[in-house]
C-alpha positions in Angstrom: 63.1 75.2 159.7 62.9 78.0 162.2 60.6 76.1 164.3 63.9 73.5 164.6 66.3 76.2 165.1 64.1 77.3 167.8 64.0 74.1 169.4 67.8 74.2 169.2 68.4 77.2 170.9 66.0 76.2 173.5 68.0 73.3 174.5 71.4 75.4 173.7 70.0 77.9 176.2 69.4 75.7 178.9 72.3 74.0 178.6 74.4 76.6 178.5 72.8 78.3 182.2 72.2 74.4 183.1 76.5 73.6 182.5 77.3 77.4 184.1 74.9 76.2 187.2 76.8 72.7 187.4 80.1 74.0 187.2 79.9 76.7 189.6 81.0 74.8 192.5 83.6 72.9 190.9 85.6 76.3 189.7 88.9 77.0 191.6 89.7 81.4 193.2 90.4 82.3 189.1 88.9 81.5 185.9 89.9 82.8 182.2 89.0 85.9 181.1 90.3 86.3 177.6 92.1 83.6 175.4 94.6 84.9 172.6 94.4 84.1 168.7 96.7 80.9 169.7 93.3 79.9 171.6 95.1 80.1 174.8 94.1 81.9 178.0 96.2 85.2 178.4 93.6 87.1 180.9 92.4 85.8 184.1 90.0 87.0 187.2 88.6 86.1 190.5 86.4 83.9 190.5 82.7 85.8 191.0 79.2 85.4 190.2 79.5 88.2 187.7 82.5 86.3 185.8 81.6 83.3 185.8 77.4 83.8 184.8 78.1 86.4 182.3 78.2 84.2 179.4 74.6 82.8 179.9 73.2 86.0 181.3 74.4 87.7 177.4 72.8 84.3 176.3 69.7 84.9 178.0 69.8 88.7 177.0 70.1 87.4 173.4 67.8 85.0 173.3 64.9 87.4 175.4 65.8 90.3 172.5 65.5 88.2 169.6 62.7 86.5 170.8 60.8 89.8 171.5 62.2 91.5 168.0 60.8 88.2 166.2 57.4 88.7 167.6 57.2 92.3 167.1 58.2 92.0 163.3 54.6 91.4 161.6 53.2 93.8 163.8 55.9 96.4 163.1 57.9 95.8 159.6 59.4 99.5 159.5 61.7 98.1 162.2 63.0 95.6 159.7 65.8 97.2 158.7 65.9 95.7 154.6 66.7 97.7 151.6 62.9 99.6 150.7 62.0 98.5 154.2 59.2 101.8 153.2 57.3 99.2 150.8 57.7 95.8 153.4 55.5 98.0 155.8 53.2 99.1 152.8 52.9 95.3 151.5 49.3 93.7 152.6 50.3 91.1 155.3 50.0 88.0 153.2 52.7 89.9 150.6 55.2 90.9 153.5 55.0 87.5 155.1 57.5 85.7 153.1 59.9 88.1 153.6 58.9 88.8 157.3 59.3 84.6 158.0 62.4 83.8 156.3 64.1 86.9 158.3 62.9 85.5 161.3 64.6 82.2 160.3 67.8 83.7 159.7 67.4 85.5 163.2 67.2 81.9 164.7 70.2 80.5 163.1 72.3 83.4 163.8 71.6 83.0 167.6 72.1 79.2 167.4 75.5 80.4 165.7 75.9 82.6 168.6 74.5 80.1 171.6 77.0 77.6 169.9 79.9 79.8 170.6 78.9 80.9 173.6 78.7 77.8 174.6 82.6 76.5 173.5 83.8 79.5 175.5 82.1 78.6 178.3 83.1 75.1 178.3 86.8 76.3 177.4 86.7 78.8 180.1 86.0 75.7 182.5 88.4 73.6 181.5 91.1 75.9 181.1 90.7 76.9 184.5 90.6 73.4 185.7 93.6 72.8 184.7 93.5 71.1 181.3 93.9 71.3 177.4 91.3 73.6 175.7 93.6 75.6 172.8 91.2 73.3 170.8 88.4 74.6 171.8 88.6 78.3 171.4 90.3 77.8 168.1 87.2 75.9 166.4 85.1 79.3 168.4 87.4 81.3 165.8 86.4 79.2 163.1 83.3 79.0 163.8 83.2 82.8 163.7 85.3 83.6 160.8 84.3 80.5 158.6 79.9 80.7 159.4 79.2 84.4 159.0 80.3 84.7 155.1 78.4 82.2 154.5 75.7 82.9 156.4 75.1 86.2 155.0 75.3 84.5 151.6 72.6 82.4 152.3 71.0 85.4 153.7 71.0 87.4 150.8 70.1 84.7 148.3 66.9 83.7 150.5 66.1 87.4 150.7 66.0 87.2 146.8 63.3 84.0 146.6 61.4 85.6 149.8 61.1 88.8 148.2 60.3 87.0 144.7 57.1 85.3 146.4 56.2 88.1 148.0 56.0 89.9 144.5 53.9 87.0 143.4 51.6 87.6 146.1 50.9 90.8 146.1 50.5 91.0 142.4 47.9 88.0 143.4 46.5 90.2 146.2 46.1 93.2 144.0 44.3 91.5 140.7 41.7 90.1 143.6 38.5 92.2 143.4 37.5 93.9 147.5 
């Protein structure tokens, strides 16, 4: 699963800098800055480098952090911050993998969340300043929002459960095996 979620927000990456790239040249003097709760634009700017590329620069940023934090994790699992994150760095490797991959996952499908509505601003951002309808737009970016992170921290939290179970198992597995 996180290898597809990985694959997902390579392609949501690069589209997202690959649309900004495409639609630099097509952008009239001002572009949206802000859009209200009604999803329409109430803030605008000049048209810059800056304004316009700081959407996939953050997206970038994101993806670089993550990235870096998911490769880091089995070699340091006291920067996981989990409740008795003390025992996860204590647990033999095989024991704190479980727990160590299916955060990992979670970390990927957060940032696909994220890339996702990134991406909707973006493209609402463009056509708003071109001119046409994107109310739409930025108010499935507020569902998106409001509606996916209870329920992804739901799913968090009962994965946690069955990732920390099977690390149980496997360190009550590693223990009863004679060195």
């Amino acid at each position: 699963m996180r290898a597809f979620f990985d694959s997902v927000n390579t392609v949501l990456t690069l589209g997202l800098v690959g649309f900004a790239a495409w639609a630099w040249p097509k952008l009239p003097a001002r572009i949206p800055t802000h859009f209200g709760p009604d999803g329409r634009a109430d803030a605008w700017t000049e048209t810059t480098l800056g304004s316009w590329f700081v959407l996939p620069a953050l997206a970038l940023l994101i993806v670089v952090f993550v990235g870096g934090f998911r490769w880091v994790m089995p070699r340091k699992p006291d920067w996981v911050n989990l409740p008795d994150k003390t025992k996860l760095s204590t647990l033999p490797a095989a024991a704190r993998a479980p727990i160590l991959e299916m955060v990992s996952g979670f970390l990927a499908l957060i940032q696909t969340e994220i890339l996702v509505i990134f991406a909707l601003i973006q493209l609402a951002t463009f056509r708003t300043a071109q001119g046409l309808e994107s109310q739409g737009l930025m108010i499935l970016v507020l569902l998106i929002a409001i509606l996916t992170s209870p329920f992804l921290l739901v799913v968090f939290f009962l994965r946690l459960q069955g990732a920390m179970k099977r690390s149980r198992e496997l360190e009550r597995e590693h223990s009863a095996t004679p060195l």
